[in-house]
C-alpha positions in Angstrom: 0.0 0.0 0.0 1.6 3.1 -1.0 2.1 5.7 1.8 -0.4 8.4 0.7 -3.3 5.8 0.6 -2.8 4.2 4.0 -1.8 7.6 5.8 -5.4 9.1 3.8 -7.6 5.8 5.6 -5.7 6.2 9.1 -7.1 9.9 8.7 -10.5 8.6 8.2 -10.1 5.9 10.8 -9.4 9.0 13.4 -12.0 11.8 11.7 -14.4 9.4 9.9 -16.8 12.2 9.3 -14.1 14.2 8.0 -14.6 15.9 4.5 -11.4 14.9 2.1 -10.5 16.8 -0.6 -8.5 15.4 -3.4 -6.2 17.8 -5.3 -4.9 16.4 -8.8 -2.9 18.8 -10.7 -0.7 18.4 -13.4 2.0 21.0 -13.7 4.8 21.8 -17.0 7.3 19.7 -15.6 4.8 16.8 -16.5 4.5 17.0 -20.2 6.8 14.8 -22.1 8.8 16.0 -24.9 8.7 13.3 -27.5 8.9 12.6 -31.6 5.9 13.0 -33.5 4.2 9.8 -34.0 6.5 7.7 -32.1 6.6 6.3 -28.5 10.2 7.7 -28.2 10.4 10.3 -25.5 13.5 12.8 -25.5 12.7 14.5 -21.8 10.7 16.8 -20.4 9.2 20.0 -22.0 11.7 22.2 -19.8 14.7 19.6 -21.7 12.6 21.0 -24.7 13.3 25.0 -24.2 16.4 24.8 -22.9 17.2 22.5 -25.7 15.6 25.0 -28.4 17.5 28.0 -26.4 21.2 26.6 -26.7 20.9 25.9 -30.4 19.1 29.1 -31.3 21.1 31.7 -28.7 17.8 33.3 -27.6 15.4 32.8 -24.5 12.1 30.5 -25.3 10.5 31.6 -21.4 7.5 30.2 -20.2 4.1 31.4 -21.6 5.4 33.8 -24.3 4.6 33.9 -27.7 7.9 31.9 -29.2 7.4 29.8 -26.0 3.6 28.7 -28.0 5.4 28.8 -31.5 7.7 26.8 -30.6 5.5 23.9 -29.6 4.0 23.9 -33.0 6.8 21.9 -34.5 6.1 19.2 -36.6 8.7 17.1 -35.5 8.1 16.7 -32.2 4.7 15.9 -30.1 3.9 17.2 -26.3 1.9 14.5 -24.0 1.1 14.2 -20.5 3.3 12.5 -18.8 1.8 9.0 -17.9 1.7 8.0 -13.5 -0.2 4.8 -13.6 0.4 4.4 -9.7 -0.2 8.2 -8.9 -3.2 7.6 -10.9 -4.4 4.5 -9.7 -4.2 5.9 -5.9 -6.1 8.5 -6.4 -8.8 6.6 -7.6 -8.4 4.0 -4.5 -8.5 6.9 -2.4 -11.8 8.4 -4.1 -13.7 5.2 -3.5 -12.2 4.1 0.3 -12.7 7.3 1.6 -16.5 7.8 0.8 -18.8 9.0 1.6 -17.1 12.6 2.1 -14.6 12.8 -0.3 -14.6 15.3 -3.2 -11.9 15.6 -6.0 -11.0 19.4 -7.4 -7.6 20.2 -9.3 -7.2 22.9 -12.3 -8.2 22.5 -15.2 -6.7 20.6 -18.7 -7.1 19.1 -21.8 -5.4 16.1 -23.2 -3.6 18.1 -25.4 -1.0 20.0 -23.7 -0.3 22.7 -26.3 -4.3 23.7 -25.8 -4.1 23.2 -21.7 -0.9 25.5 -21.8 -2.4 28.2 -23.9 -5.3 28.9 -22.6 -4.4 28.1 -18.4 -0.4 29.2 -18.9 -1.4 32.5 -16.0 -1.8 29.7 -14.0 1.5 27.9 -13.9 4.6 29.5 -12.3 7.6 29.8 -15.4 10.1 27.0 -13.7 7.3 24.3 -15.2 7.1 23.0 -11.5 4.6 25.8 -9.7 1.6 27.9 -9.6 1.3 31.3 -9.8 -0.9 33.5 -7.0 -3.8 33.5 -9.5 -3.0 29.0 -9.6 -2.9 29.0 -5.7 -6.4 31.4 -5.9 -8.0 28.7 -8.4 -6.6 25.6 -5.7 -8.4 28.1 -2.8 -11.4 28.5 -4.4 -11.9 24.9 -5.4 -11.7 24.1 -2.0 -13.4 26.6 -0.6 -16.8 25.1 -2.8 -15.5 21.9 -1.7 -16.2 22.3 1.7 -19.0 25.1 1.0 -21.1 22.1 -0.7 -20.5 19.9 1.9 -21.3 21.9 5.0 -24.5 22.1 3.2 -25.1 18.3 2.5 -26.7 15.6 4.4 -23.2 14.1 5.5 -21.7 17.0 7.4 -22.3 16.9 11.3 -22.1 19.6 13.9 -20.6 17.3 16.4 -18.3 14.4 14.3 -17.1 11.8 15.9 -13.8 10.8 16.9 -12.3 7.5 15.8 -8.4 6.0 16.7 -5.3 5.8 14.9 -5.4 2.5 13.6 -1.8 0.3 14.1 0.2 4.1 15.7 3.2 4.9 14.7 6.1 7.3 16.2 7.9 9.7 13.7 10.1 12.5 14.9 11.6 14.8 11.9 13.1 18.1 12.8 13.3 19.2 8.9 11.1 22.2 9.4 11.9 23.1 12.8 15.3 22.4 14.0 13.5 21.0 17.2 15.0 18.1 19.0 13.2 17.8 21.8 12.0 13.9 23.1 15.0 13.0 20.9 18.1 10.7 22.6 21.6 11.5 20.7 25.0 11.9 20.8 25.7 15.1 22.5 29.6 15.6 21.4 30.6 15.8 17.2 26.9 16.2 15.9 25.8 19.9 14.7 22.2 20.5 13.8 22.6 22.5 10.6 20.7 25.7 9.4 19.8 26.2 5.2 17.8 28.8 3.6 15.3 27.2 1.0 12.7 28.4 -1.0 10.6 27.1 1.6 12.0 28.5 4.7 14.6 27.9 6.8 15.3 23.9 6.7 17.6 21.7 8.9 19.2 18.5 9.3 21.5 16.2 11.7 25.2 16.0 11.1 28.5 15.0 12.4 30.8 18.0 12.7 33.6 16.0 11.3 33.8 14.1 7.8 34.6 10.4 9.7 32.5 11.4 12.7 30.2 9.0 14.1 27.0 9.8 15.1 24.3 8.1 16.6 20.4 8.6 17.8 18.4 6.0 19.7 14.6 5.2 19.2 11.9 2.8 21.0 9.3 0.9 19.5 7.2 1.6 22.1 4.0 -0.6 20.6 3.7 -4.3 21.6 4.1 -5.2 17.7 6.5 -5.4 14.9 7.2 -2.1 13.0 8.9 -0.5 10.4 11.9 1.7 10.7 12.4 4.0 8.6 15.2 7.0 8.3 14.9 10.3 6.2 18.4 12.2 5.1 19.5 14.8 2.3 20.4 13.5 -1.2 21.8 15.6 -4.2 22.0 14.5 -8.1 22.8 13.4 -10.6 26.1 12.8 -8.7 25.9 12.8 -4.8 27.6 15.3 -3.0 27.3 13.0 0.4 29.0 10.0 1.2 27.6 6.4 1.1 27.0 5.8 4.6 27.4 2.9 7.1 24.8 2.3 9.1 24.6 0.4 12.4 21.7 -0.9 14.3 21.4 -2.2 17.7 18.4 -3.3 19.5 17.7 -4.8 22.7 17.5 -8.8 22.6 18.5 -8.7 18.8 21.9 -9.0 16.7 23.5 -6.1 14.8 22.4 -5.3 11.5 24.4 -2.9 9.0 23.0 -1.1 6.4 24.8 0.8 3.1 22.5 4.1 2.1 23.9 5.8 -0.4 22.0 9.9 -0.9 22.2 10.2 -4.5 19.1 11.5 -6.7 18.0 10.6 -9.7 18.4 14.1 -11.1 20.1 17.7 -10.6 18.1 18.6 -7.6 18.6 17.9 -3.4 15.8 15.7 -2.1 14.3 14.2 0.8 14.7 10.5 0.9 13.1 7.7 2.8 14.7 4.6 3.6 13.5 1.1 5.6 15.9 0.1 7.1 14.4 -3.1 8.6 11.7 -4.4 11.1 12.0 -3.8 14.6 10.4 -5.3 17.7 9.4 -3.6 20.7 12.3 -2.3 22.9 15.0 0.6 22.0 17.6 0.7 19.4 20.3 2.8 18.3 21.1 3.8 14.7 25.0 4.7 14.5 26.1 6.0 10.9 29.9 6.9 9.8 30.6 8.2 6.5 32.0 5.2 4.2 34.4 7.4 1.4 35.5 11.8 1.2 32.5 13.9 -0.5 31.5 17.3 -0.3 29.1 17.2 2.9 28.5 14.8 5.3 25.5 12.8 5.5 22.9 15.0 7.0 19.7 13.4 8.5 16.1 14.7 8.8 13.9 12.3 10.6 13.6 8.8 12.3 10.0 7.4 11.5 8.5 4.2 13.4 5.5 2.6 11.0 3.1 0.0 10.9 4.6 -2.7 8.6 1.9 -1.7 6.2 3.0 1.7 5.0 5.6 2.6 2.0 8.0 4.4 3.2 8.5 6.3 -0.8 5.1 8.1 -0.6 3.3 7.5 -4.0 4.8 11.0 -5.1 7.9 10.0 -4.5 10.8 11.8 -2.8 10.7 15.8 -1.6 12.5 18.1 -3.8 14.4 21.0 -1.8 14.0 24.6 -4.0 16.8 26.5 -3.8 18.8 25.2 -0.6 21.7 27.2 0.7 23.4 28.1 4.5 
């Protein structure tokens, strides 16, 4: 079960007169840049312009008028990038989640070139955003979303309160820099501070490039769960090291792990890794840089699951904008 769908029914196990709203929105950096009348696909449409801009020597931006010519060429074809998972979890989710559940996104054709020109004031120009007057369309969507329902037969004045399901126990100071409830080693680690298009971001790291550093967690719930760890990774070559990782827990033998933070492409992400299953009783998770790199391996969360959930997410990993210190 992908990690969207099962968190979305544990939400409706705990609020199960909750209204859901499903957002589906397909952005620029989904279109596929491919040759006309073929299945052979080249990249994406931003490969496309920046393609088109090298040979030419002249801008091809976003939502301008040699931006639109451009994609008039008879050589190539534009599609919708294909997400048969994405898709098929969405639909999952519309029918487990009923009766409240309502699905709103922008609007598109299924051709692009049409979608483009007539909704391009609604995408921001780096093909993987919305502009305020795309966020206003999202708030107003919603807005009727829950407008419609307040005025249906299903919404209650006083919903009930349902349980978390299975529990689970994940501590991330990503957003916040906050490690409090959090056992570690006090000397050689550093919590570091970046500047991101998002806000200020952070992550755990040893202050030396061979430093070891550890963190201990508890399965506190009288079952088997998943653990899971969340770091930094760059692209398309990794500026962190492959890392060794070490787990001990109580009653159990050491296991080591090899992560290696490397993205598929030139962006930094948030990655998810299980590392294995754990039974009740603490552990501690050592790491120790493997080779030299640029950084050290930073980390952003520790995450205790039931053994049902993915730890990828359907979307897949979380891109960092802009990160800097």
């Amino acid at each position: 079960m992908d990690g969207v769908l099962d968190l979305a029914v544990r939400l409706r196990q705990r609020y199960p007169d909750a209204l859901f709203v499903i957002l589906d929105v397909r952005y620029p950096a989904h279109v596929q840049w491919a040759r006309a009348g073929t299945a052979k696909i080249f990249g994406t449409l931003e490969d496309y312009t920046k393609s088109r801009e090298s040979e030419e020597g002249r801008p091809y931006k976003f939502g301008t008028r040699d931006f639109f010519r451009s994609l008039r060429h008879e050589k190539w074809a534009f599609r919708w990038g294909v997400f048969k998972e994405r898709e098929d979890t969405l639909r999952k989710m519309r029918v487990d989640l009923r009766p409240a559940v309502k699905g709103r996104g922008l609007p598109y054709f299924d051709d692009v070139g049409k979608t483009l020109f007539r909704y391009h004031d609604l995408y921001s120009d780096d093909y993987d955003g919305l502009t305020a007057s795309g966020h206003l369309h999202l708030y107003n969507a919603i807005k009727n979303a829950v407008t419609d329902h307040v005025n249906s037969s299903l919404y209650r004045r006083n919903p009930r309160l349902g349980t978390w399901g299975q529990g689970d126990n994940c501590v991330s100071w990503y957003t916040s820099g906050n490690l409090q409830g959090l056992r570690y080693k006090q000397s050689g680690l550093q919590v570091e501070r970046f500047g991101s298009s998002e806000g200020p971001l952070y992550a755990l790291s040893t202050t030396g490039h061979y430093g070891l550093g550890w963190i201990a967690v508890e399965n506190r719930f009288n079952s088997p769960r998943n653990l899971c760890i969340s770091y930094m990774a760059s692209g398309p070559v990794s500026i962190y090291p492959t890392t060794e990782i070490l787990l001990e827990c109580e009653g159990r033998r050491p296991e080591t792990f090899f992560i290696t933070p490397l993205a598929s492409r030139s962006y930094h992400v948030i990655l998810t890794t299980k590392l294995t299953t754990i039974y009740p009783g603490e552990c501690k998770i050592s790491w120790k840089a493997t080779e030299m790199s640029d950084e050290p391996f930073r980390l952003t969360a520790v995450k205790i699951l039931p053994r049902s959930a993915d730890e990828r997410g359907v979307l897949g990993p979380k891109k960092i904008r802009n990160l800097w210190k």
